[in-house]
Structure formats: structure tokens, C-alpha cells
TITOR-349722 format. One record per residue: residue in three letters; x, y, z of N, C-alpha, C in turn. Coordinates in steps of 0.2 Angstrom, whole numbers, padded with zeros to 4 digits, always signed. Layout:
residues N
ALAXYZXYZXYZ;...
//
This chain:
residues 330
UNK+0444+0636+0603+0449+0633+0599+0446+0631+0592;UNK+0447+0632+0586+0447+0633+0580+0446+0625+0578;UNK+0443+0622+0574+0446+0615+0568+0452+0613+0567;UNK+0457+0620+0565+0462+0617+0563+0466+0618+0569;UNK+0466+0621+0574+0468+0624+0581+0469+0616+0585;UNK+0462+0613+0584+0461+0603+0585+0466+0601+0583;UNK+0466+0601+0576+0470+0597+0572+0478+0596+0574;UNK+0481+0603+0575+0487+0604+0577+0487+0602+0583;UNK+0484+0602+0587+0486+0602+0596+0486+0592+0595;UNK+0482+0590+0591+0482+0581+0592+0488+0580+0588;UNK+0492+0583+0583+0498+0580+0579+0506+0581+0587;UNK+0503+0588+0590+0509+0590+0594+0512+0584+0600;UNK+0507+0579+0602+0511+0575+0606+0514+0570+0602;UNK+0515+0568+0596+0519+0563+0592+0522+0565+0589;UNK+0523+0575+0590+0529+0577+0587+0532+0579+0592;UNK+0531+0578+0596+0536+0581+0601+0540+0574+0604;UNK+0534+0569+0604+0538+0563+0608+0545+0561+0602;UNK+0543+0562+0595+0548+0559+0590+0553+0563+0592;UNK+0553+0570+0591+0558+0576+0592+0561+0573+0598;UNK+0557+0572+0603+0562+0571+0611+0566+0564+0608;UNK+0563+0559+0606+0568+0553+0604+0575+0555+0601;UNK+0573+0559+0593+0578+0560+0590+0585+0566+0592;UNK+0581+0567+0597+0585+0573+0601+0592+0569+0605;UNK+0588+0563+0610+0593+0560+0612+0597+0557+0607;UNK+0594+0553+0604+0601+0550+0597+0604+0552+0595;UNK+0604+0559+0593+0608+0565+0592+0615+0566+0599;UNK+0611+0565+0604+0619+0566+0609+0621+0560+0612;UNK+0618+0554+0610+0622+0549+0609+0627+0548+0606;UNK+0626+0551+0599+0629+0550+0593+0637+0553+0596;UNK+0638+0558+0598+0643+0562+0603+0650+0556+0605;UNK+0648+0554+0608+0650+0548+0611+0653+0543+0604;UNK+0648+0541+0600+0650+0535+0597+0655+0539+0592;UNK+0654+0543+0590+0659+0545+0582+0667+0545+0588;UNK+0666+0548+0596+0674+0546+0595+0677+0541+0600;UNK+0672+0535+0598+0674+0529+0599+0676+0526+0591;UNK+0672+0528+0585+0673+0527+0581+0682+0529+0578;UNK+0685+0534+0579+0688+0538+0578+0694+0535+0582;UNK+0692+0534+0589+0700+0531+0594+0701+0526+0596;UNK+0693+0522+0596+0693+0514+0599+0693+0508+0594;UNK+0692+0510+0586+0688+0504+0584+0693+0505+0577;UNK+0692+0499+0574+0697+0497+0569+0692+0498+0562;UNK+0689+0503+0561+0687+0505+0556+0693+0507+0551;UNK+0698+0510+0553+0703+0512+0550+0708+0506+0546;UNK+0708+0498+0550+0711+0494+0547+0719+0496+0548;UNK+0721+0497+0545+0730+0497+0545+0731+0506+0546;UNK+0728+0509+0547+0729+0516+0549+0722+0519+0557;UNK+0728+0522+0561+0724+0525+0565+0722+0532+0566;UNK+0720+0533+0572+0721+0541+0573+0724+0547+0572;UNK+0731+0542+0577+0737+0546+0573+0740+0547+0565;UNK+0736+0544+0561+0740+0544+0554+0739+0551+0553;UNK+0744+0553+0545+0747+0560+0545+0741+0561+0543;UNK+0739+0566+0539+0736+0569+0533+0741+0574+0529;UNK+0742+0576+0524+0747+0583+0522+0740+0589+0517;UNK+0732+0588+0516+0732+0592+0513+0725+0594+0517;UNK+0720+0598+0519+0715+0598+0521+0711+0603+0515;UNK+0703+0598+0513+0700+0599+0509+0694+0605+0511;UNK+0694+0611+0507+0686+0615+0509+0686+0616+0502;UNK+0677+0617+0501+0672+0619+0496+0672+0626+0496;UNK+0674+0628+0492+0671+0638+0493+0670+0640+0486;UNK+0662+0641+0484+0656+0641+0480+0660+0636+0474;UNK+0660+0631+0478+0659+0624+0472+0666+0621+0471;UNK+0673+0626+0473+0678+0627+0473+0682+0621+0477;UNK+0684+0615+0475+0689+0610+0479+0697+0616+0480;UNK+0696+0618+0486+0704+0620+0487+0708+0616+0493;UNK+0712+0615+0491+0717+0609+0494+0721+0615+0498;UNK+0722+0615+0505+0728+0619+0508+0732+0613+0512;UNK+0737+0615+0508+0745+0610+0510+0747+0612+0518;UNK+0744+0608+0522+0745+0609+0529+0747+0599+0531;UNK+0748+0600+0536+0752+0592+0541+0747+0593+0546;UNK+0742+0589+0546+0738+0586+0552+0737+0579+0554;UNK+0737+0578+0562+0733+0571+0562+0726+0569+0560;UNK+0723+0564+0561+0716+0561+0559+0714+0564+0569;UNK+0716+0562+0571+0713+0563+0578+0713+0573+0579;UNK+0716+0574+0581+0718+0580+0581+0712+0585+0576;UNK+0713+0583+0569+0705+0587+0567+0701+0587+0568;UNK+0698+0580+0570+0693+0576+0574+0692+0579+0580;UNK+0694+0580+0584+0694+0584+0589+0693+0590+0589;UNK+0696+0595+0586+0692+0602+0583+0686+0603+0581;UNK+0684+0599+0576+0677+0600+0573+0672+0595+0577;UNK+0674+0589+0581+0669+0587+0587+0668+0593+0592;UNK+0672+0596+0594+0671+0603+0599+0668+0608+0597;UNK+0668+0609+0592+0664+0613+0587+0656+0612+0589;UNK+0657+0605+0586+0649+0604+0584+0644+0604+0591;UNK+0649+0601+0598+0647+0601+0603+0646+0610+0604;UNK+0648+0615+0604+0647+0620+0604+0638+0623+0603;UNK+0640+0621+0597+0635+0622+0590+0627+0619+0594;UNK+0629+0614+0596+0625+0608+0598+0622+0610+0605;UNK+0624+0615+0609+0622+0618+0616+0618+0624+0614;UNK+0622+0627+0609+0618+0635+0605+0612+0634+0605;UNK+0611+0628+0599+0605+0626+0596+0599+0624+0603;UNK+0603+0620+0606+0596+0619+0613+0594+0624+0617;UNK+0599+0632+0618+0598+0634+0621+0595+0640+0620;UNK+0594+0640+0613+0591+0648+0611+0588+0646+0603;UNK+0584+0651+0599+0584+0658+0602+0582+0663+0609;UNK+0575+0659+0610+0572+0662+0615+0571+0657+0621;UNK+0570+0652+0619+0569+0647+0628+0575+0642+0623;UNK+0575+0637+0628+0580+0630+0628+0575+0624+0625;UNK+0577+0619+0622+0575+0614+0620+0567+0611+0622;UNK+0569+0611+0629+0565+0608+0634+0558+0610+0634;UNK+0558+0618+0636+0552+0623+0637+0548+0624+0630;UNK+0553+0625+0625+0548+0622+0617+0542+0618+0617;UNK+0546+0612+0618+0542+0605+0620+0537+0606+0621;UNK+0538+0609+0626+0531+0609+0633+0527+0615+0629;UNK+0529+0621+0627+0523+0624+0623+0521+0621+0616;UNK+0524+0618+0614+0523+0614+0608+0515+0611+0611;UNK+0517+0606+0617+0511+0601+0619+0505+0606+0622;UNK+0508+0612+0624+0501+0616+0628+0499+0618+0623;UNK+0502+0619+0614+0497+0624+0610+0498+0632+0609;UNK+0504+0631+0611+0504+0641+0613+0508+0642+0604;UNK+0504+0647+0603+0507+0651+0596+0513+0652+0596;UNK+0515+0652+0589+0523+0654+0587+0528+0651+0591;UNK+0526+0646+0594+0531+0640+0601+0537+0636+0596;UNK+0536+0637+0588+0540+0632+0584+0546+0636+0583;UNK+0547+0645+0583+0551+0648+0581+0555+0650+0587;UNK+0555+0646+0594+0555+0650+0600+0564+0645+0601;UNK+0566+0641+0597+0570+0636+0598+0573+0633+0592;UNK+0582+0633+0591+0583+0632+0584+0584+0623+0584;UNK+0583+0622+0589+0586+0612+0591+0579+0610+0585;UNK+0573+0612+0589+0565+0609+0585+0566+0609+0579;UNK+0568+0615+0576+0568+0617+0570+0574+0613+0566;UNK+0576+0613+0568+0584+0607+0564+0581+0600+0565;UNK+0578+0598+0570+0577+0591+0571+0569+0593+0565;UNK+0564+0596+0565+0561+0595+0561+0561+0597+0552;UNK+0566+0602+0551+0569+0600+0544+0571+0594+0544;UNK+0576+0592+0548+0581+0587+0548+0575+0579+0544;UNK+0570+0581+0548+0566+0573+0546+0562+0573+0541;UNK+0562+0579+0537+0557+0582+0532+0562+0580+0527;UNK+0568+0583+0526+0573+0579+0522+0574+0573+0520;UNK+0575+0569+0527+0576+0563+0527+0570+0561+0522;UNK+0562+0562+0524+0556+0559+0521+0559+0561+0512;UNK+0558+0567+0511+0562+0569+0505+0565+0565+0500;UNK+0571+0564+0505+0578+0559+0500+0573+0553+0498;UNK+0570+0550+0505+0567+0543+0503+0565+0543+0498;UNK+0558+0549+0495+0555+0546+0492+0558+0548+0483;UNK+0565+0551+0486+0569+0553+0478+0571+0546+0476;UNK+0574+0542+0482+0577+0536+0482+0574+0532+0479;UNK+0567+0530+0480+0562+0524+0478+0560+0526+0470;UNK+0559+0532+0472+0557+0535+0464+0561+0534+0457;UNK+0568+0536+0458+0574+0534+0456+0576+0525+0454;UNK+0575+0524+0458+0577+0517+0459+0573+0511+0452;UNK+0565+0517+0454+0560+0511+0450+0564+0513+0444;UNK+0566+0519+0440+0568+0521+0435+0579+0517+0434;UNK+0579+0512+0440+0585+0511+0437+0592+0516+0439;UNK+0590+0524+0441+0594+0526+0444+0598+0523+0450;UNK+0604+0524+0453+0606+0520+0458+0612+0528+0461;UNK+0611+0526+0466+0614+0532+0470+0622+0530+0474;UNK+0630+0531+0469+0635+0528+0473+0639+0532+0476;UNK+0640+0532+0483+0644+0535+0487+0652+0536+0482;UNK+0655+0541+0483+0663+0540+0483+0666+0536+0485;UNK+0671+0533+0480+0676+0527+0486+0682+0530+0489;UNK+0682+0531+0494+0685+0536+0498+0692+0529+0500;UNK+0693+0524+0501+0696+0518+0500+0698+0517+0508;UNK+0696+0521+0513+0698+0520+0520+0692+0522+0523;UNK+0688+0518+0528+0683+0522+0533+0684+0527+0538;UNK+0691+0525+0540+0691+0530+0546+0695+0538+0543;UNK+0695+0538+0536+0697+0544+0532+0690+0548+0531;UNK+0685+0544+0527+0679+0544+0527+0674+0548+0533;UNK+0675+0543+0535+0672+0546+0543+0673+0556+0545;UNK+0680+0554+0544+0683+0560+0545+0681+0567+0542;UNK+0680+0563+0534+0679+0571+0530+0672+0573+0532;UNK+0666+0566+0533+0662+0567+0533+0660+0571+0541;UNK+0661+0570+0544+0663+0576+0550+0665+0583+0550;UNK+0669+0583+0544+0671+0590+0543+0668+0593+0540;UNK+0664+0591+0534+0659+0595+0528+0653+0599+0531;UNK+0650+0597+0535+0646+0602+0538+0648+0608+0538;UNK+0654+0610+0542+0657+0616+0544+0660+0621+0537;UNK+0664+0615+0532+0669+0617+0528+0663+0620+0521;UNK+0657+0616+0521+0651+0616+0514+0647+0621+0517;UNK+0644+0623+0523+0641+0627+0525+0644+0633+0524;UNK+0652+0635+0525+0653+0642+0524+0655+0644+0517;UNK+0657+0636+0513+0659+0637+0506+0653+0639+0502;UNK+0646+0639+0503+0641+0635+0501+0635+0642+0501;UNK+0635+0642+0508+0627+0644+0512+0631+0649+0513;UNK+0635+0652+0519+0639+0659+0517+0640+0662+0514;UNK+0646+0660+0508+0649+0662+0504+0643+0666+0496;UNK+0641+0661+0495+0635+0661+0489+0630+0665+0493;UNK+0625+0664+0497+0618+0665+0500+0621+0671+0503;UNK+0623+0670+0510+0625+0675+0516+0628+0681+0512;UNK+0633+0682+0508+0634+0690+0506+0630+0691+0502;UNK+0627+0686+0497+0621+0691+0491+0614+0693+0495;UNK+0613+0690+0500+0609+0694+0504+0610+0699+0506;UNK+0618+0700+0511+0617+0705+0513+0619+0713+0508;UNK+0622+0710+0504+0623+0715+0496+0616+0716+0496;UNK+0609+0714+0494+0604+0716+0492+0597+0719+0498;UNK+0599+0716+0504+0595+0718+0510+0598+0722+0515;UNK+0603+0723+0517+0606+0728+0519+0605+0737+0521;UNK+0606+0739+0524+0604+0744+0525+0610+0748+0530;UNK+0615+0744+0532+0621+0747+0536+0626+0745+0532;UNK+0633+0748+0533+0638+0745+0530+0644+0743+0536;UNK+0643+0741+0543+0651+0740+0547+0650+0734+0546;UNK+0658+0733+0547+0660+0725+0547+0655+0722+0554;UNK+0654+0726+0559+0650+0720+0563+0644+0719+0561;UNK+0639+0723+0559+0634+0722+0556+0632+0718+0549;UNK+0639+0716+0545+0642+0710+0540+0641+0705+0543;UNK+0645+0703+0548+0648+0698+0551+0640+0696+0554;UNK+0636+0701+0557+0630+0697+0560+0625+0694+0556;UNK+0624+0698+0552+0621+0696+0544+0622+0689+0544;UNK+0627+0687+0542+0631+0682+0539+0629+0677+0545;UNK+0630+0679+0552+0627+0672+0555+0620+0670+0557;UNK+0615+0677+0556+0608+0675+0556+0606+0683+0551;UNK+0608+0679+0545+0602+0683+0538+0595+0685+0541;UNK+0589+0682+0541+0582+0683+0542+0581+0692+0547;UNK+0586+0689+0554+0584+0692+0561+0587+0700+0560;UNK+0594+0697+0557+0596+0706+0556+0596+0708+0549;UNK+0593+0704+0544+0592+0709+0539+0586+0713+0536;UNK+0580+0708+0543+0575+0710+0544+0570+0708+0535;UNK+0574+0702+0534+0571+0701+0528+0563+0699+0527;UNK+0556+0704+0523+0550+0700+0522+0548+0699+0516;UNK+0552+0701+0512+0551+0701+0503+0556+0693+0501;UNK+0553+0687+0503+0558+0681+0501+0558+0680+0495;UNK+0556+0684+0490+0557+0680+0483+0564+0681+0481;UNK+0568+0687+0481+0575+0686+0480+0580+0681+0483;UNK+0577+0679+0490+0580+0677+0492+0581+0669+0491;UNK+0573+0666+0490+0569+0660+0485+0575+0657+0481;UNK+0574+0664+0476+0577+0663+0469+0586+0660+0471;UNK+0587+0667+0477+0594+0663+0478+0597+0656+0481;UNK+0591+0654+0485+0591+0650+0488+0591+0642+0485;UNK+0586+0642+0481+0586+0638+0477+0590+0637+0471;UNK+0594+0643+0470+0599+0642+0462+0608+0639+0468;UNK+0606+0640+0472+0612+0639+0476+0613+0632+0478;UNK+0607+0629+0480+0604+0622+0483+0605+0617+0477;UNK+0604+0619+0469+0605+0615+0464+0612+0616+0462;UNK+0615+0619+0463+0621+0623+0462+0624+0617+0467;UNK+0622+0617+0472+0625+0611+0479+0624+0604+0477;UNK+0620+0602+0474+0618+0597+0470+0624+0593+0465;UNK+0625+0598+0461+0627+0599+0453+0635+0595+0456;UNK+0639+0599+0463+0643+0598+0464+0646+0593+0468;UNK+0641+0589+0470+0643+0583+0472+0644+0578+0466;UNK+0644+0579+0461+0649+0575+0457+0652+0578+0452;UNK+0653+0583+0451+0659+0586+0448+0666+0588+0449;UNK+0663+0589+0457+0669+0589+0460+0672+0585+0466;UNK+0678+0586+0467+0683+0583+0472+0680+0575+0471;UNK+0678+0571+0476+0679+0563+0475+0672+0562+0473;UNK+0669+0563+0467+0663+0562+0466+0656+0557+0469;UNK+0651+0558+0469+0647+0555+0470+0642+0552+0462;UNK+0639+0548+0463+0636+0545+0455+0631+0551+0454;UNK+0629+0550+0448+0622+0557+0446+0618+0554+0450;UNK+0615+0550+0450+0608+0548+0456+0608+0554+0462;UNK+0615+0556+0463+0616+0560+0469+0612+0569+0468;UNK+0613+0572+0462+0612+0578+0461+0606+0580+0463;UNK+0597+0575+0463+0592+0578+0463+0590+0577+0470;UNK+0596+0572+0476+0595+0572+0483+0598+0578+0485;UNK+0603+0578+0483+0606+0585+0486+0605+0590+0485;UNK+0603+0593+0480+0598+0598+0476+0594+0602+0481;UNK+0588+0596+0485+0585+0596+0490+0587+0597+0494;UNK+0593+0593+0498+0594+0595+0502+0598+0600+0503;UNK+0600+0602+0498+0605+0611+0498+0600+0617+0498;UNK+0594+0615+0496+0589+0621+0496+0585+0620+0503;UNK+0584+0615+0506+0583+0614+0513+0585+0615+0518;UNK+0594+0617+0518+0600+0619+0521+0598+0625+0522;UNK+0600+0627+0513+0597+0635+0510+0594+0641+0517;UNK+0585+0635+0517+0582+0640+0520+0582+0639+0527;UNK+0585+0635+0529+0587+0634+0537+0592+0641+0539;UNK+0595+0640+0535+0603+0643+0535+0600+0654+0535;UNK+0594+0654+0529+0592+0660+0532+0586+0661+0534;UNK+0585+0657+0537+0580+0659+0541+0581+0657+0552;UNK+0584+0654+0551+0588+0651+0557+0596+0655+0558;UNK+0599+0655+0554+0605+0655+0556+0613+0649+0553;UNK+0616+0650+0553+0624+0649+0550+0623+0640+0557;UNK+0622+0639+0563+0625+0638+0568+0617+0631+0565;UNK+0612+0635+0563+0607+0629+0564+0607+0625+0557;UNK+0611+0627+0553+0612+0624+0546+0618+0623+0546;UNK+0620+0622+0549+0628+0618+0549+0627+0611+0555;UNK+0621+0613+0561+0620+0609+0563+0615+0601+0559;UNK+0611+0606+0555+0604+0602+0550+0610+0597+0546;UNK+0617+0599+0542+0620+0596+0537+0621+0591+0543;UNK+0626+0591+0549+0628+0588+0554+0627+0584+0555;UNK+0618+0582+0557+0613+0577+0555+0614+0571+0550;UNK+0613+0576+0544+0614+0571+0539+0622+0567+0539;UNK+0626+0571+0541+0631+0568+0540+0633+0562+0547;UNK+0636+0567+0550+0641+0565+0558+0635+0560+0560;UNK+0628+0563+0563+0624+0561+0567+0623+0551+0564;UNK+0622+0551+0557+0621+0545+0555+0624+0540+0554;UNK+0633+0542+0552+0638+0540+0551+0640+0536+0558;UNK+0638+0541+0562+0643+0536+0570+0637+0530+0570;UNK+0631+0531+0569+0628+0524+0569+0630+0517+0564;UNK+0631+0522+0559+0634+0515+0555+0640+0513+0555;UNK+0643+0516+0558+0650+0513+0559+0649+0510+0566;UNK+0646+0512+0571+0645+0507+0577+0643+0500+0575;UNK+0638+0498+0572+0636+0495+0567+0640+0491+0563;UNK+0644+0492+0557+0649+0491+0554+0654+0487+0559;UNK+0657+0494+0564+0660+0489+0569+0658+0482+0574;UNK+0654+0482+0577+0652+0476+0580+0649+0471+0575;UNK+0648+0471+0570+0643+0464+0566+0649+0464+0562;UNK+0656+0466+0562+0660+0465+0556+0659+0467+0550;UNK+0654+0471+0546+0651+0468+0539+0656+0479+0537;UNK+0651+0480+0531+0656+0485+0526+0649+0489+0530;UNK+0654+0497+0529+0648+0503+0531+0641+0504+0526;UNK+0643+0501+0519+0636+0499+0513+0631+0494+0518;UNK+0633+0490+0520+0630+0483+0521+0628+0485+0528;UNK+0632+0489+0534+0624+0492+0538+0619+0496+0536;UNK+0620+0501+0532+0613+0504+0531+0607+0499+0529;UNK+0607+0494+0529+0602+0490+0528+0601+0485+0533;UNK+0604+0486+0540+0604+0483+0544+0598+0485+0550;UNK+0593+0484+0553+0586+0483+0556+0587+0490+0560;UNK+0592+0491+0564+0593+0497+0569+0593+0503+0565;UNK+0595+0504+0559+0594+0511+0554+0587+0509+0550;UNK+0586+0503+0549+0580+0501+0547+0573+0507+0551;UNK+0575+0507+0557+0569+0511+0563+0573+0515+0563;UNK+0578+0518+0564+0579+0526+0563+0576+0531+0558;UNK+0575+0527+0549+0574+0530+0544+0564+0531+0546;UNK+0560+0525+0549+0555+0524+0551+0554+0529+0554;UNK+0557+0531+0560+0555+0535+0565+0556+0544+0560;UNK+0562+0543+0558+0562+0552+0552+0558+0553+0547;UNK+0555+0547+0544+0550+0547+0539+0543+0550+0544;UNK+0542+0545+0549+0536+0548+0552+0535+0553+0555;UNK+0541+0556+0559+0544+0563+0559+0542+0568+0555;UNK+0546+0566+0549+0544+0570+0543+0539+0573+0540;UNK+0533+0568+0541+0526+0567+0540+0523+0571+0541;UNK+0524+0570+0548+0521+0575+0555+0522+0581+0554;UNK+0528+0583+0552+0533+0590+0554+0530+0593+0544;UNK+0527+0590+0543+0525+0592+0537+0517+0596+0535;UNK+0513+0591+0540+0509+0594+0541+0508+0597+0546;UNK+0510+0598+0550+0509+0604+0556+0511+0611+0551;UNK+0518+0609+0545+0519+0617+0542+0512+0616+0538;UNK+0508+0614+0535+0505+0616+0532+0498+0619+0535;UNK+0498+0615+0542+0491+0617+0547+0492+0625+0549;UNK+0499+0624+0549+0503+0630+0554+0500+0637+0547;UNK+0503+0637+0543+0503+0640+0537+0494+0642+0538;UNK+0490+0638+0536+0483+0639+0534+0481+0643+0540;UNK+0482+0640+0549+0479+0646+0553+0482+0650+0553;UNK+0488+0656+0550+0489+0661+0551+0489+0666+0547;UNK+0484+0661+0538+0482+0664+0534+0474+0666+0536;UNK+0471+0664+0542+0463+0664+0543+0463+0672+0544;UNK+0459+0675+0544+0456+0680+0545+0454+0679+0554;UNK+0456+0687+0559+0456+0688+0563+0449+0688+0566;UNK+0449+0684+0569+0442+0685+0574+0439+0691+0576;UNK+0433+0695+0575+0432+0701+0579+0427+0700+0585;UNK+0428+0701+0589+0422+0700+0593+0418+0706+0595;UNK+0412+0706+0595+0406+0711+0595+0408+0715+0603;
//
């Protein structure tokens, strides 16, 4: 076994025990968003069943408003079965289950990081997180402040943020990303062979020239950025160089993984964090601002930063061993 072979087999048990942590908190979260949704007075003077009349999607930056009659509960219920769907996909494939990753993770076996899209979300996922952090403090010295939309109800809030995953990933990563690659990487023209493209780009379009793809990826992730405050219920500028990041981080989840593992990677950001702070919100009484800075997300940010770290360097240890030159033996 190599130097750097060392190096990476000692990082693999405190990524793997973080990943297993944040794995479960992820299916916790399941539970809490729809106690948040049907048990808890988030909503104040509006429930589950309150109407809606318009539901909001992103398509390439596009706020379109479709005049339809739903409830709050009801949608909620869609897109949580969804994610639960999405969220069994991702543990169980591509090629082994969540589980058996792990365990080659800790034994050292090669290419064990690609064998699983759960690993691979939970470890973008904390790479992001470290990411924003250090956008945040950076920012912050300089005065910039980062403010949420006032969306004026939380349990409306809650809701959209539930639903962006799915509605910004297709507007977004699909729409922009998914057909200009397959316009440019292509090599069949039937609708199924579109349609598959569009749900895992890499695998079926056999892409290994990324710079096209780079370029798209990253003009589309600033593009994602840009639109968080220009459009629909605005976020402050502080927001454009976090999102930026995280759309180009989406970006390359989304083709290199798949539509299911970058809608799960947003999910995180959003659903996954949210139901804690409104658990949170709920029991201590205070506003959903006033939890993020309460001690229990205090150690979750702790644990994704250190996550982050880890999952940072392994890509970089990873990277260098498969740049080495092939052993020959005499």
C-alpha cells in the first residue's frame, strides 16, 4: 500500500462514521417536516388545509405562476413521497446500497466512492455546507449580510421550500444543463434515449471531454445564483455568490450522478435543514431566524464542516492516486 493509499485508508473511518451520522438525520428529518406541516402551529392562524390558487416553478430563471386550487397539506404530501422515493433510489444504487459503500469505503477497495449515489450527496452535500460557511464569514467581515425572503407565514415557507428541490432542479439543471448536453454529446436521436440522458447525462452520454460541459455548468450555477434575487420573492445580494456555488455544485452532481441525486443534494439544503429548524422554532417558541443559532444546528453545521473537510480531502488524495503512474512489476 502506497503513502497516499495510508493517507486515505486513515481519513475513511471519520468519513464514513460522519456520513453514517448524517445519513441518519436525513431520515429523521422524514418524520419531522410532516409533523411540522400537520401537528405544529408554525402556520399560526393558517393550517394544512389552507387553499393555495397558484403554484410557483423556475424554468431557466423563469417565475411561472400556473393558476391551479390546492391545499398546503395535499402538495406536501406529493413532494414528501417523491423525496421518499428519490431517497430509497439514492441508498440503493447505482451498484450496491448505502450500507455496503461504507464497508468498502473502510476496507480501501478502489472506486468504492462511485459505487453509491447516497455517499456521494451526503458528501457534496458537506462540501457545500463548508463552502457557504466560509462565503458567510468572509462576507460578513466585509459588511455584506445575507437576508432570506419574507415569505410572511412559516408554514407557507416551509412548503415552498419543500417543493424547490424538484421544481429548480428541472427548471434549472434539466432544462439549461440536461438538453445542452445532450444537443452536444449525443450520438442517438429517440425520445427514450433523450429522456435517459436527461436523467443520468455522464452514464448515457458517455461524456469524457468536461470542458463543455464545465463551461456549461458553471455559466448555469452563476445564472442560479443571479436568480435568487431577481426573481419571484427575492433573496438580498449577499445571496448570489452562495448560490452561485451551490448551483455549480448541484451542476456537477446533477451530471455526473444523475437528476434524482441533485435534486436529492438541493433537498438537503433545503427540506433536510428546515424541518430541524422549525422543530426547534417549535418547541423553544422563538422565530425560525432565531433557531439557526440555537446550539442543536450549532453541531450539525460542526459536524458538515468537518464532513466537508474530510470529503475534501479524500477528493484531493483520490485525484493524486489515480494520477500516479502504474506500477510495473519485473
Amino acid at each position: 500500500m502506497s503513502h497516499l493509499e495510508n493517507i486515505l485508508h486513515g481519513f475513511a473511518i471519520p468519513f464514513s462514521a460522519l456520513t453514517s451520522v448524517i445519513f441518519g438525520l436525513m431520515i429523521i428529518s422524514f418524520p419531522l417536516g410532516v409533523y411540522a406541516i400537520f401537528n405544529s402551529d408554525i402556520g399560526n392562524d393558517i393550517d394544512y388545509s389552507f387553499p393555495l390558487e397558484k403554484f410557483d416553478i423556475f424554468i431557466a430563471g423563469i417565475n411561472i405562476q400556473i393558476p391551479v386550487e390546492y391545499e398546503i397539506g395535499d402538495a406536501f404530501v406529493i413532494f414528501w413521497a417523491i423525496f421518499i422515493i428519490l431517497f430509497v433510489l439514492s441508498f440503493l444504487g447505482p451498484k450496491q446500497n448505502f450500507i455496503k459503500t461504507i464497508s468498502d469505503i473502510l476496507s480501501n477497495k478502489k472506486n468504492s466512492f462511485t459505487d453509491n449515489y447516497m455517499v456521494n450527496i451526503i458528501k457534496w452535500f458537506s462540501i457545500l455546507v463548508l463552502i457557504s460557511a466560509v462565503i458567510t464569514i468572509i462576507q460578513e467581515n466585509f459588511g455584506i449580510i445575507t437576508q432570506p425572503p419574507n415569505t410572511g407565514n412559516d408554514l407557507i415557507l416551509f412548503l415552498q421550500i419543500s417543493i424547490a428541490p424538484i421544481t429548480e432542479e428541472i427548471g434549472f439543471r434539466l432544462v439549461l444543463i440536461g438538453i445542452p448536453l445532450f444537443l452536444i454529446y449525443s450520438h442517438k436521436s429517440s425520445i427514450k434515449f433523450f429522456l435517459k440522458s436527461l436523467w443520468t447525462p455522464y452514464s448515457t452520454l458517455h461524456i469524457y471531454d468536461f470542458k463543455k460541459a464545465f463551461v456549461l455548468i458553471i455559466a448555469v450555477g452563476i445564472f442560479f445564483g443571479v436568480a435568487h434575487v431577481i426573481s419571484g420573492e427575492p433573496w438580498s445580494t449577499g445571496k448570489i455568490l452562495q448560490a452561485s456555488m451551490g448551483g455549480i455544485i448541484i451542476g456537477w452532481v446533477y451530471v455526473r450522478y444523475g437528476l434524482a441525486a441533485a435534486i436529492m443534494l438541493h433537498w438537503a439544503t433545503n427540506y433536510f435543514i428546515y424541518s430541524y429548524l422549525f422543530l426547534i422554532s417549535e418547541i423553544n417558541g422563538i422565530s425560525v431566524q432565531n433557531a439557526s443559532s440555537h446550539s442543536m444546528i450549532g453541531t450539525f453545521e460542526i459536524i458538515l464542516i468537518i464532513s466537508g473537510i474530510i470529503s475534501i480531502a479524500m477528493l484531493v488524495l483520490n485525484y493524486k492516486n489515480s494520477r500516479k503512474p502504474p506500477i510495473i512489476q519485473e
